[in-house]
N, C-alpha and C positions, 0 to 999 in steps of 0.2 A: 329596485324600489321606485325610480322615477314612474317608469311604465305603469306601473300598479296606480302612481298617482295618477297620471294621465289616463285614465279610467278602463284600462286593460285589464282583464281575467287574469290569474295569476298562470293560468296555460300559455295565455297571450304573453305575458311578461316573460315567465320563463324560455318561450321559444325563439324571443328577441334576442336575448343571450348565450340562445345554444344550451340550455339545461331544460332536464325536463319539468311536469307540474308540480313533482311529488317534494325537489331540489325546492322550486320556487315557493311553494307552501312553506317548506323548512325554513328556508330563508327568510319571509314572510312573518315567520313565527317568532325567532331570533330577532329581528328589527322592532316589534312591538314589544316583546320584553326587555330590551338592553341595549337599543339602539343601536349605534355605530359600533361599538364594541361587541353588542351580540351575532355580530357578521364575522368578524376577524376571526383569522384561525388560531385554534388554539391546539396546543402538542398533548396527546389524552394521554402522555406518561410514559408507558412501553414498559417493558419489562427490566428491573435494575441489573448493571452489570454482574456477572458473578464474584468479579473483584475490584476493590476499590483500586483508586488513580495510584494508591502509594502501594500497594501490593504489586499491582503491575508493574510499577515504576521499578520494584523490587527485582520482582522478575527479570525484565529486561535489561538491569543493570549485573546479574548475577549472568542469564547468556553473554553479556560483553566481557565478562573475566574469564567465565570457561571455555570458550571457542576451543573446540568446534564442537557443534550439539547437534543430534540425530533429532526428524522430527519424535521418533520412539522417545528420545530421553526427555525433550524440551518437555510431554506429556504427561510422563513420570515425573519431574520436578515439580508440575503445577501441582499436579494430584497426590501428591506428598505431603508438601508445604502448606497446600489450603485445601486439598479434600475437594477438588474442582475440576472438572471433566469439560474441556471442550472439544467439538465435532473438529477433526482433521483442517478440513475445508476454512472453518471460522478462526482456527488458531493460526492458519497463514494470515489469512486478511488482517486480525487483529496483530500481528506481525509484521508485516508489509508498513500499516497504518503508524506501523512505532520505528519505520527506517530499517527493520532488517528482512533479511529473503534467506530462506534455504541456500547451499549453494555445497558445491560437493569440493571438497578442499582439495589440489590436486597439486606437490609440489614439483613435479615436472607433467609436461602434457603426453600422455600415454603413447600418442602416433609420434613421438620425434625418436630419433634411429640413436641406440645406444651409442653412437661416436661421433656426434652432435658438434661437441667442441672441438675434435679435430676434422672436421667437415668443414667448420668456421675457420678458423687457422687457415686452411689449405686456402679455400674460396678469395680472403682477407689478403693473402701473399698474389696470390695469382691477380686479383684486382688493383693492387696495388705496384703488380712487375716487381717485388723486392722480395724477399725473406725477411719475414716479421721477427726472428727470432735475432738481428742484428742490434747492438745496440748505436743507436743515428743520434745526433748531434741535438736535430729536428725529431722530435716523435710526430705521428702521422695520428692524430686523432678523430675518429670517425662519430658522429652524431644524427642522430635521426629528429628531423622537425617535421612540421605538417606545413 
């Protein structure tokens, strides 16, 4: 707007600022209708969620009681309960955005060797030169720190 006052073309104005004439017209336009406020941006709405904050809130607190949920099921549940379909893709993000993540429940790790614990035991004796299976006056307590 200054430029424009300073008796620049609204091409001339707009190219001062890096936009083009068609922006600086617009802008131009908005300033004489509504002033300072006719510049600021405003948010043109978007399209409403498909569920309100307390549905969701719903949702999310009913995944916290059921664990563990397939993305299959978590889809079924919406589209049950509220007749609501969302894209794969969007139902993580909206997911993500509320603290939880997919995650594949595994109660032991698939690669560790079915004799695990006595691998430990053994290892435990030998690093420590004794037979862990003795009972000592002293026990020998082992801890991992960072």
């Amino acid at each position: 707007m200054r430029n424009l006052y300073d008796g620049k073309t609204q091409q001339q104005a707009g190219a001062a600022v890096g936009v083009s004439q068609p922006t600086s017209s617009r802008w131009a336009r908005a300033w004489n209708q509504d002033g300072v406020e006719g510049l600021r941006q405003r948010f043109g709405g978007g399209r409403p969620p498909k569920l309100t904050p307390a549905q969701w809130d719903d949702i999310c607190a009913t995944l916290e009681d059921g664990q563990p949920w397939t993305p299959r099921e978590i889809h079924a549940l919406i589209e049950d309960r509220y007749g609501v379909t969302y894209h794969p893709t969007h139902l993580a993000r909206k997911l993500r955005t509320s603290g939880m993540n997919y995650a594949k429940p595994r109660p032991m790790d698939p690669r560790s060797p079915a004799d695990a614990e006595e691998i430990l035991a053994e290892r435990l004796s030998e690093a420590l030169g004794e037979d862990t299976d003795e009972d000592t006056e002293d026990p020998v307590v082992l801890g991992f720190f960072r």
